[in-house]
C-alpha positions in Angstrom: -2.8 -36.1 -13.1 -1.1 -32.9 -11.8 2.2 -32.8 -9.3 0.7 -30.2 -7.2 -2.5 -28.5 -6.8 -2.7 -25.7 -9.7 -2.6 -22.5 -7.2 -1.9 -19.4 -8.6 0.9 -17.1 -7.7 -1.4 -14.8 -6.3 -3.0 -18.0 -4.1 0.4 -18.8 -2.9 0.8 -15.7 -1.2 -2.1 -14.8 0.0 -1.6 -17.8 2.0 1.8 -17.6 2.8 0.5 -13.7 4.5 -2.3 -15.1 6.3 0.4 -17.9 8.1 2.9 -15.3 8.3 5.6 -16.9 6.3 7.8 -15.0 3.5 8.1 -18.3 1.2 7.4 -22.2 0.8 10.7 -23.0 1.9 9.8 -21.1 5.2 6.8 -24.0 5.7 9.4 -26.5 6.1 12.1 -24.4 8.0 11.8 -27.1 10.7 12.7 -29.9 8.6 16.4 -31.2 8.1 17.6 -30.4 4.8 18.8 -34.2 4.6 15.1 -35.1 4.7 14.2 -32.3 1.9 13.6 -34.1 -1.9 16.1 -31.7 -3.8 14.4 -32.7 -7.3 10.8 -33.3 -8.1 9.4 -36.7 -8.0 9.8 -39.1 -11.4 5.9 -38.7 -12.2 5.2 -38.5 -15.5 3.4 -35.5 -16.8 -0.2 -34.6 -17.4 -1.9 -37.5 -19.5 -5.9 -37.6 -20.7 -8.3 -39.8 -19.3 -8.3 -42.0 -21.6 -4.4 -42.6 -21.5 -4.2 -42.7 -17.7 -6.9 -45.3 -18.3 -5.2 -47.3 -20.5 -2.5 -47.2 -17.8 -4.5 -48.3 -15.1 -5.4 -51.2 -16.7 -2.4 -52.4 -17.8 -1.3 -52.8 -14.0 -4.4 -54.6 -13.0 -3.2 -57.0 -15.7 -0.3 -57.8 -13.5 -2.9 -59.6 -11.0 -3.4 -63.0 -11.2 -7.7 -63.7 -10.2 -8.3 -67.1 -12.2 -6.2 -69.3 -10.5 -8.5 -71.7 -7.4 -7.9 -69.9 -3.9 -7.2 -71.7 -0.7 -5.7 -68.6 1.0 -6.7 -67.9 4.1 -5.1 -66.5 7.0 -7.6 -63.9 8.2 -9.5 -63.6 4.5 -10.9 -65.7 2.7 -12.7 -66.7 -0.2 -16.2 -67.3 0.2 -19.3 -67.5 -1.8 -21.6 -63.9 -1.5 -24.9 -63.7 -2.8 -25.5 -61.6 -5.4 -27.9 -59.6 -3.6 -25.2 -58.1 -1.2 -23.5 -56.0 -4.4 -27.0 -54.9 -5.6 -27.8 -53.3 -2.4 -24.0 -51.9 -1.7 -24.6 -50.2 -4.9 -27.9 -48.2 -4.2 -26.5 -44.3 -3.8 -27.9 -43.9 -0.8 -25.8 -46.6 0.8 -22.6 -46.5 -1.6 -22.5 -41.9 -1.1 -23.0 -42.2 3.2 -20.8 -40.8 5.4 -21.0 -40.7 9.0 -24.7 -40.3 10.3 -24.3 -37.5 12.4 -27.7 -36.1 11.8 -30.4 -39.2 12.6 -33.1 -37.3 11.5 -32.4 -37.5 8.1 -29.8 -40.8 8.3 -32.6 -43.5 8.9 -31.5 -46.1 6.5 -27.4 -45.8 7.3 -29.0 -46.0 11.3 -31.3 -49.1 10.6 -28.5 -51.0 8.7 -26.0 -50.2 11.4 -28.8 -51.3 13.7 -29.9 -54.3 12.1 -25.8 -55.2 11.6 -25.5 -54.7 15.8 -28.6 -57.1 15.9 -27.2 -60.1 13.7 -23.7 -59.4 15.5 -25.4 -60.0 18.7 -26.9 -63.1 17.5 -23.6 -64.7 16.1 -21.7 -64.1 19.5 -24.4 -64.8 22.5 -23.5 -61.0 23.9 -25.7 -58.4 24.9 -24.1 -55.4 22.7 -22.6 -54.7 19.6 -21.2 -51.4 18.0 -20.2 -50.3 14.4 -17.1 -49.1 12.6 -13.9 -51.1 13.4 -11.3 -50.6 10.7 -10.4 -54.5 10.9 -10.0 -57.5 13.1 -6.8 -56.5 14.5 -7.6 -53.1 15.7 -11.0 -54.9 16.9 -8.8 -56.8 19.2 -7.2 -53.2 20.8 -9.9 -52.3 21.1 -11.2 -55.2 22.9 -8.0 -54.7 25.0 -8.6 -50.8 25.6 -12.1 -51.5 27.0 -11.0 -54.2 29.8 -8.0 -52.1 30.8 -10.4 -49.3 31.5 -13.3 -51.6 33.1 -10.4 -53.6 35.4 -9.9 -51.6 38.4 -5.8 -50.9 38.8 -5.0 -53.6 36.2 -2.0 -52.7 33.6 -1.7 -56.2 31.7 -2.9 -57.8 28.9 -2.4 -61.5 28.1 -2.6 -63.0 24.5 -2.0 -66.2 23.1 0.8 -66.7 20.9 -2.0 -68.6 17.9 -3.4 -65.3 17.8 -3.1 -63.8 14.6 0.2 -62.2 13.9 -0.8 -59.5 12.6 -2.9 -58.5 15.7 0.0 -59.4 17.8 1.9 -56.7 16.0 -1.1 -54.2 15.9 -1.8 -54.7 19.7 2.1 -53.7 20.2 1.5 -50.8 18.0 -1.4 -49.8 19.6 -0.3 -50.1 23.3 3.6 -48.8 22.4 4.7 -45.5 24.8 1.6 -46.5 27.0 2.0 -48.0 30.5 0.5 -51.2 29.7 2.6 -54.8 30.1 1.6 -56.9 26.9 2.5 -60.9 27.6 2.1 -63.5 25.0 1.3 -67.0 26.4 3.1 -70.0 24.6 1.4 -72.2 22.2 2.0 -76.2 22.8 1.1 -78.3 20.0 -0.6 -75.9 18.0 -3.2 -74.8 21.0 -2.7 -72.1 24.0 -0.6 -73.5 26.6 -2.5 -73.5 29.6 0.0 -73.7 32.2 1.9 -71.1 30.7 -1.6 -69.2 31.4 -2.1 -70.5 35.0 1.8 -69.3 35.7 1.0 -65.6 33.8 -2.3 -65.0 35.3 -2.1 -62.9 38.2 -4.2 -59.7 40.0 -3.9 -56.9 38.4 -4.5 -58.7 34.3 -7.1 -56.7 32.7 -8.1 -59.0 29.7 -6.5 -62.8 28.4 -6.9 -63.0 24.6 -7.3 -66.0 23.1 -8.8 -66.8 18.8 -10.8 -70.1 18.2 -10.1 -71.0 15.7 -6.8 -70.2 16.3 -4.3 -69.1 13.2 -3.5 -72.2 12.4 -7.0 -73.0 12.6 -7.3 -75.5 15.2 -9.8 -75.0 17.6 -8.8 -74.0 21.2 -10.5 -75.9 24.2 -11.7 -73.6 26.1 -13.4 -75.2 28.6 -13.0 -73.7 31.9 -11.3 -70.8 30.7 -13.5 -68.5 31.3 -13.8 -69.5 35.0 -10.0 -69.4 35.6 -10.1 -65.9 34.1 -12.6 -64.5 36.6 -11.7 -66.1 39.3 -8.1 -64.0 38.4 -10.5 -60.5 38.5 -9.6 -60.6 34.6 -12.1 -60.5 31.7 -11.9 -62.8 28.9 -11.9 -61.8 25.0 -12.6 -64.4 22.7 -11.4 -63.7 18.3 -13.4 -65.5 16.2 -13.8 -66.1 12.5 -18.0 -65.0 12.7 -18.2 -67.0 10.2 -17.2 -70.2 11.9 -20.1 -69.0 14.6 -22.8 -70.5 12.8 -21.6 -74.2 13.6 -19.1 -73.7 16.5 -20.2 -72.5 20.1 -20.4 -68.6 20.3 -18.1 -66.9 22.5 -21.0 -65.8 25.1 -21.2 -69.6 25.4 -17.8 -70.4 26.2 -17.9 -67.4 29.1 -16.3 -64.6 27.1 -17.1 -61.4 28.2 -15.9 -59.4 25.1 -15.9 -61.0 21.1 -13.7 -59.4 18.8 -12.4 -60.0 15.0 -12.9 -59.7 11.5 -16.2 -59.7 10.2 -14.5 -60.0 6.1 -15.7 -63.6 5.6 -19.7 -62.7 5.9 -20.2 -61.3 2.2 -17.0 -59.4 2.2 -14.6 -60.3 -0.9 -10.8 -60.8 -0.3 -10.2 -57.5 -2.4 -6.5 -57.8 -2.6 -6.2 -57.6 1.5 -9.1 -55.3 2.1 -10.9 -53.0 3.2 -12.7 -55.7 5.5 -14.5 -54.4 8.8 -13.7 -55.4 12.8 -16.7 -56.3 14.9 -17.0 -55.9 18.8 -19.5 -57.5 21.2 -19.7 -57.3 25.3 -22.2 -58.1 27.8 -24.2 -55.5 28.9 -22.2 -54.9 31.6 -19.6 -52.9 29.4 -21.7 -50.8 27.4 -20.5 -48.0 28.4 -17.3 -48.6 27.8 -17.7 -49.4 23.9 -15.9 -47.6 21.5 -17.3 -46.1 18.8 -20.8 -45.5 17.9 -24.1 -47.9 18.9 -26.9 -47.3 16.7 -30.5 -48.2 18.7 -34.0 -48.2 18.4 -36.6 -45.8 19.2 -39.8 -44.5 17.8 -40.8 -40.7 17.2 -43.3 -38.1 18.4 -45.7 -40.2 16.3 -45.1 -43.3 17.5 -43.3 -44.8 14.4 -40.5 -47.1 14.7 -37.1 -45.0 14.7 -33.4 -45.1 14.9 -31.1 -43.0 16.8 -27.3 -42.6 18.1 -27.4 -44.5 21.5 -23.9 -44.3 22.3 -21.3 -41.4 20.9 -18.2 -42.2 22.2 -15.8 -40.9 20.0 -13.3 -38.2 19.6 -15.5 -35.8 17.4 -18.6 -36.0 19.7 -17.3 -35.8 23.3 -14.5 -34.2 25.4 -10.8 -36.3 24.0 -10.3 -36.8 27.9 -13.7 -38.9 27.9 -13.8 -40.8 24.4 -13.0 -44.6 24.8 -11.0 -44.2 21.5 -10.2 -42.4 18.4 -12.0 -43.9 15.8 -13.2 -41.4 13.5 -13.7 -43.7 10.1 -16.9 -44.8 9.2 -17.6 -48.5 8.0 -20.8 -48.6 7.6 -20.7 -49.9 3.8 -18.5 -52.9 4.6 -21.0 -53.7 8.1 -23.9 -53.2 5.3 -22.7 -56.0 3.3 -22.0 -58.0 6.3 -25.8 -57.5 7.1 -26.8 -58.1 3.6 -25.3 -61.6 3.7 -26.1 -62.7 7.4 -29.8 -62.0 6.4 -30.0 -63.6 3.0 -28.0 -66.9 4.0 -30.1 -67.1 7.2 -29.2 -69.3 10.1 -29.7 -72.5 8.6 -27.7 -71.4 5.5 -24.7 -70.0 7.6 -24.6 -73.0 9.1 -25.1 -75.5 6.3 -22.0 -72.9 4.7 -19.9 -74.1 7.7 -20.6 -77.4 7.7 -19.3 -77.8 4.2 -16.3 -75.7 4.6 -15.1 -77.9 7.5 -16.0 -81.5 5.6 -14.2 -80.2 2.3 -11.3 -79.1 4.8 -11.4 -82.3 6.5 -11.4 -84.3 2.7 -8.9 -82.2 1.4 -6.5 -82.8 4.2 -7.0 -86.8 4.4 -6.5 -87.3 1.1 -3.1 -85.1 1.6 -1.9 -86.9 3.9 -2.9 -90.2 2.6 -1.4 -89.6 -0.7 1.1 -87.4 -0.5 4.8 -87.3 1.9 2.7 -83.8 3.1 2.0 -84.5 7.0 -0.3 -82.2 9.6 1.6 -79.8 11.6 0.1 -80.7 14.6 -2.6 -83.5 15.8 -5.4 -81.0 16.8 -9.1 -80.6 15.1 -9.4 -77.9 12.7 -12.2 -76.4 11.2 -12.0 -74.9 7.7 -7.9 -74.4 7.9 -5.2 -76.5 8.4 -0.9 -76.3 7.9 0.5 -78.9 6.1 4.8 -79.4 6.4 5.9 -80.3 3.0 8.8 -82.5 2.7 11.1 -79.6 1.1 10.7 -75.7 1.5 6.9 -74.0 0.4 8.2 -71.2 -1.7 9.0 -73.3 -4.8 6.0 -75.7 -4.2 3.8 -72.5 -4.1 4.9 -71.2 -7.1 4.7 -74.6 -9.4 1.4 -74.8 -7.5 0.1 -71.0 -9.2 1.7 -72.6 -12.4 -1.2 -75.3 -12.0 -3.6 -73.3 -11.4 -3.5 -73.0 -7.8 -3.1 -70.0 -4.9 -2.3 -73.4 -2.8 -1.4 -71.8 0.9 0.2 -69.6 2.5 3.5 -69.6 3.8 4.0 -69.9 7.3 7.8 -68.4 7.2 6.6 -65.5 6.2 3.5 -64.5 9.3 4.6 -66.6 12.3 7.8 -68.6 12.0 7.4 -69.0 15.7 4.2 -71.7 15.8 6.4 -74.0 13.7 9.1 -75.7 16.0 12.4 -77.7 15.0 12.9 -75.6 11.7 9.4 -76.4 10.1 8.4 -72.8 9.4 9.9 -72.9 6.0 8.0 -76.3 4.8 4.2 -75.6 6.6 1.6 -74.0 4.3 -1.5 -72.7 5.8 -4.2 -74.3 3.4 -8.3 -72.9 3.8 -10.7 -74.4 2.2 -14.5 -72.9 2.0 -17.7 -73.9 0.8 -17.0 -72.5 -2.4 -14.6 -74.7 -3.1 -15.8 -77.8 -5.3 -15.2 -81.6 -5.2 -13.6 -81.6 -8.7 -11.2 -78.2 -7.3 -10.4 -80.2 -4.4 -9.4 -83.5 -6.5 -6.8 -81.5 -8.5 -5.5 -79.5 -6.2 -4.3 -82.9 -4.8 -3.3 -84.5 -8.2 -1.3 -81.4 -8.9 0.4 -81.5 -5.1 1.4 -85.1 -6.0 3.1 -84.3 -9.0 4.7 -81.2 -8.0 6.0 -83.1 -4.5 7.6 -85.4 -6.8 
């Protein structure tokens, strides 16, 4: 509404006194002139409520939210109760901040808690903390914790059918930091496990691997876990929690730390966010969790309590001792992800899985029965699959959004590099969920046919 804040001339420079500075331009002394904006931005002036209003709303126009989604690639659309917006919206949830005080933050602690618990559950591991900002910095964080629980270990392994975007984050994250990142190849679709056997040596802190993958197949990862140990390395499983209520957990599989995205348990797509990362370990590496761990206790009375177990962030202990910096709090976003575990139940988040992967499965046969579409690769998928067109996705997308469809995503345009021989620009990463219907799923394929014509 206003370019600047409306100081007064008087403000201004009692401010510039107390800093010591003569003038503004002083503040920014330091900064090439090159870099300095010699006229003011192009904002608009002041405009009323109502006006900026009417503004607003004529952007969100621009969106597009009736057309059938099977997007997917990390979020995804899936059906949320109505009871997780109803209690996301009660003040006392929607206005918390960070519980530093537990005396008087009970119900933020016993939702964090009771979030930890149902994590816990879902991955077959002993411990669970709160407030990741996403899946991707989940997976650093996954990262951060077996490079500081390995003893004189500098590397970190990851599968290339990890998601790109954690690929890119976990260079981010580890970039001016001695710390050797390898990717291991992908072969048909999967991890490559020679590629593994030849790349594992002493001194690997952690080997990364997602099941399902991002193309969605699922990784066999018998054994793994076993050739991972026997290496002095930990293994860290990503996985769609979702998925976790049919497919064995990672605590099963050996894993010794579970990290992702916990967005498709009652969190909407939102335009690409905000979602909220979850991490799980074995007891063993409690103590190295970032973050915050909320627990349970009971008071000088003897009632049932909750408390901050574990602090081990920036703004509670000495920088030289915190396992990381996160500072944000998403306890809303693990709230909902609570809400929805516990009003599905087990036998609902399962039944939810189950129809996700049949309607993925129908979708796909009847694709590649009836249409010149063919699979990418011959694995088993679960709820997503990439389909290679027989001419380039872009136009097929957008005649497919004409018909009423969001029908994919492009694989060109996240990771170019799991499609061999040129492909990239044809596949379409297609997800399919329980909220899609049998009648959805018929013309999506009647309107593939005629736009593959």
């Amino acid at each position: 509404m206003f370019p600047t804040l409306p100081h007064t001339e008087e403000d201004l420079r009692s401010m510039l006194s107390t800093v010591g500075a003569a003038s503004l331009e002083d503040l920014f002394a330091d900064v090439p002139p090159e870099l300095l904006r010699s006229q003011p931005l192009a904002i608009p002036p002041a405009r009323s409520e109502a006006e900026v209003y009417r503004h607003l709303t004529k952007l969100a126009a621009g969106n597009r939210t009736d057309a059938v989604s099977f997007l997917g690639g990390g979020s995804y659309d899936h059906l949320i109760p109505a009871t997780v917006g109803a209690v996301l919206g009660r003040s006392e949830f929607y206005t918390a901040y960070t519980p530093y005080q537990a005396e008087i933050s009970q119900g933020v602690l016993q939702a964090i808690f009771e979030y930890q618990s149902l994590i816990c559950a879902l991955t077959g591991l002993e411990v669970s903390n709160a407030s990741l900002y996403d899946g991707a910095t989940a997976v650093c964080e996954a990262a951060s914790l077996a490079l500081a629980a390995v003893r004189r270990s500098r590397k970190v392994l990851y599968a290339r059918t990890l998601h790109p975007h954690t690929r890119r984050v976990l260079a981010t994250h580890f970039s001016g930091l001695e710390v050797e990142l390898e990717e291991v190849a992908a072969a048909d679709g999967v991890l490559d496990r020679e590629d593994l056997r030849r790349r594992l040596v002493p001194g690997t802190a952690a080997v990364i691997v997602q099941s399902p993958n991002f193309l969605g197949y699922l990784e066999d990862l018998t054994g793994l876990a076993e050739e991972v140990h026997a290496a002095g390395a930990l293994l860290v499983q990503s996985a769609d929690p979702f998925t976790l209520g049919a497919l064995r957990s990672p605590g099963d599989w050996g894993a010794d730390v579970a990290a992702g995205d916990a967005q498709p348990c009652g969190l909407p797509p939102y335009f690409g966010g905000p979602t909220v990362g979850y991490l799980a370990a074995r007891q063993a590496f409690l103590h190295r969790m970032p973050g915050r761990i909320s627990g349970q206790s009971v008071d000088r009375e003897g009632r049932r309590a909750f408390v901050l177990t574990l602090q081990a962030r920036e703004q509670h202990i000495k920088r030289e001792r915190a396992t990381s910096n996160i500072c944000s709090n998403q306890a809303l976003a693990a709230l909902a992800v609570a809400v929805y575990l516990v009003t599905v139940g087990k036998r609902g988040l399962a039944e939810a899985a189950r129809q996700s992967a049949a309607k993925a499965h129908y979708l796909a046969e009847r694709l590649w029965r009836e249409t010149p579409a063919k699979p990418l690769a011959s694995q088993p998928f679960f709820l997503e699959f990439p389909l290679v067109l027989p001419k380039k996705a872009a136009p097929v997308l957008e005649r497919m959004e004409v018909e009423g469809f969001f029908a994919g995503l492009p694989l060109v345009r996240l990771a170019p590099e799991l499609a061999d021989g040129g492909l990239a620009e044809r596949a379409v990463l297609v997800a399919v969920t329980e909220k899609r219907t049998r009648e959805e799923l018929d013309r999506y394929v009647e309107a593939m046919k005629r736009t593959l014509k």
